[in-house]
C-alpha positions in Angstrom: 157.5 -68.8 74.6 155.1 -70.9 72.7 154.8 -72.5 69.2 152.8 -72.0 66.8 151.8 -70.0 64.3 150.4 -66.9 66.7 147.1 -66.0 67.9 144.0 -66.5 65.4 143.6 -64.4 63.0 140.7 -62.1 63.9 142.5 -61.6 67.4 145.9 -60.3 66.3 144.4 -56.9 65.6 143.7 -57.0 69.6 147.2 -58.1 70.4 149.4 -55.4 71.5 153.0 -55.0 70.7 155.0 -54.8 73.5 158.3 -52.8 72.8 161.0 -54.5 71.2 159.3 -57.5 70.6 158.6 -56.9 66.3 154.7 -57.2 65.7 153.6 -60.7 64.8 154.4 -62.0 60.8 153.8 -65.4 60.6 155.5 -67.0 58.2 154.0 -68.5 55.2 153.5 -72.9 56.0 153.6 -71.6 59.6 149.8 -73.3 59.5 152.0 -76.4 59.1 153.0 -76.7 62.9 156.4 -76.2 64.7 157.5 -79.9 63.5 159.0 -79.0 60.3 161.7 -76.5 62.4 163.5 -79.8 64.6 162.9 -82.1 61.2 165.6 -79.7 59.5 168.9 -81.2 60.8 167.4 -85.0 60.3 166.4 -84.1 56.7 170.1 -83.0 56.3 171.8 -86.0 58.1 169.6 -88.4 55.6 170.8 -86.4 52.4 167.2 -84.6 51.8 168.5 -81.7 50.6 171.1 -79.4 51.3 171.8 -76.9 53.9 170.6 -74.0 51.8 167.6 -75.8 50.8 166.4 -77.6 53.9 167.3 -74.3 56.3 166.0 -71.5 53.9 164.0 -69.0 55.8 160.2 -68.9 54.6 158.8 -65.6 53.2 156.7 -63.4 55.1 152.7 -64.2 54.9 151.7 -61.0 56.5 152.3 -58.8 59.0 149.9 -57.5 62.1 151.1 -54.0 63.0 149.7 -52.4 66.1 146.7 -50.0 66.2 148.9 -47.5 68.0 147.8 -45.3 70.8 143.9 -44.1 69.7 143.8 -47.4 68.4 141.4 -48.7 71.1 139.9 -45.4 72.2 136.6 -46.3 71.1 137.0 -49.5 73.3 138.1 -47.7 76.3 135.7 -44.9 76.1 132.5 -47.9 75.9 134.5 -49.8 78.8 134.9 -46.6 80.9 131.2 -46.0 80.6 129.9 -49.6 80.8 132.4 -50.7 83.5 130.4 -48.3 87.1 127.4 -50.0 86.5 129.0 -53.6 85.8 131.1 -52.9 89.3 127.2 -52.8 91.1 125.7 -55.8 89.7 128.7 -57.5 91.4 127.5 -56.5 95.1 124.1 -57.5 94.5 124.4 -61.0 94.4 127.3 -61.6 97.2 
């Protein structure tokens, strides 16, 4: 798995869930980096705070739900017609 705070935004539309992963919800401060996650237990050993505060969960910023199945039939249909004559550029040049 990586870190991070997920795919850009304008992509996560295109992302598709794959069963049982839950669709992506990046938290909100996820924009911060995956640094502030391993800081926790040193904040707590120097006193920062405690365990409630410093490993608190962060609300939800939003949440990216899948198209669902004739989500990308408009896509498919323009690929499925575009795609024969893309396939015979490919011989011309070999």
């Amino acid at each position: 798995p990586r870190g991070g705070p997920g795919p850009p935004a304008p992509c996560r539309g295109l992302v598709p869930r794959a069963p049982p992963r839950p669709p992506p919800a990046p938290p909100a401060g996820a924009e911060a980096g995956a640094g502030l996650g391993p800081a926790g237990p040193g904040m707590l050993a120097a006193g920062a705070g405690s365990e409630a505060e410093v490993c608190r969960k962060p609300p939800i910023r939003e949440r990216f739900l899948p198209r669902g199945p004739d989500g990308y039939a408009e896509r498919l249909a323009r690929f499925r017609r575009l795609y024969p004559a893309e396939k015979a550029t490919r011989g011309a040049h070999a």
